[in-house]
C-alpha positions, 0 to 999 in steps of 0.5 A: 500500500502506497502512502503518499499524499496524491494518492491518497487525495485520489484515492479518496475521490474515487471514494467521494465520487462512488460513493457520494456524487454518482448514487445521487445522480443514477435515478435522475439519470436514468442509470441501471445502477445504484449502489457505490460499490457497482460504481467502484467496479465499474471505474476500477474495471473500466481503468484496467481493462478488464476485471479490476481483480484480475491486476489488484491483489489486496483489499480495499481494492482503491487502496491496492490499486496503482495510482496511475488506475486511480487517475483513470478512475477518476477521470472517469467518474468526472467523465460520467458526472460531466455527461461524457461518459455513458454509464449504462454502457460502461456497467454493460461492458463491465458485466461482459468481462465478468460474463454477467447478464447485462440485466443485472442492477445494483 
């Protein structure tokens, strides 16, 4: 686990931002998803490509990830608060590398 102070300002937005400023907007946007920790994989997939758990060993997943993961997470998640980032399509393509039902909610 890396202690230094970036990354652990963004490890704690990637927090804020699954935890806090996406669930707000999932029922006004439309988004098949609810709960922060179906935010959390999608960012953490989404910054991999593929399934986070297939590159992170520890857990808390946020806290093993390498920070430049955390940068895309990030970016990511300001990407889907911004409107720039389809989040219903991003959680479809997540299930596929987990091979999940699309239909699934969270």
């Amino acid at each position: 686990m890396i202690h230094d102070s970036p990354r652990l300002a963004l490890e704690a937005e990637c927090l804020h931002l699954t935890r806090v400023y996406l669930p707000a907007l999932a029922t006004a946007r439309g988004w098949p998803i609810r709960a922060d920790h179906c935010f959390q994989r999608i960012l953490l997939d989404h910054s991999y490509g593929g399934c986070w758990y297939d590159h992170v060993t520890g857990r808390p997943a946020f806290a093993h990830a390498d920070t430049a993961a955390l940068m895309r997470a990030v970016s990511l998640g300001r990407a889907a608060i911004a409107g720039d980032a389809d989040m219903a399509m991003l959680n479809r393509q997540s299930l596929i590398w987990r091979r999940k039902p699309a239909s699934r909610a969270g």
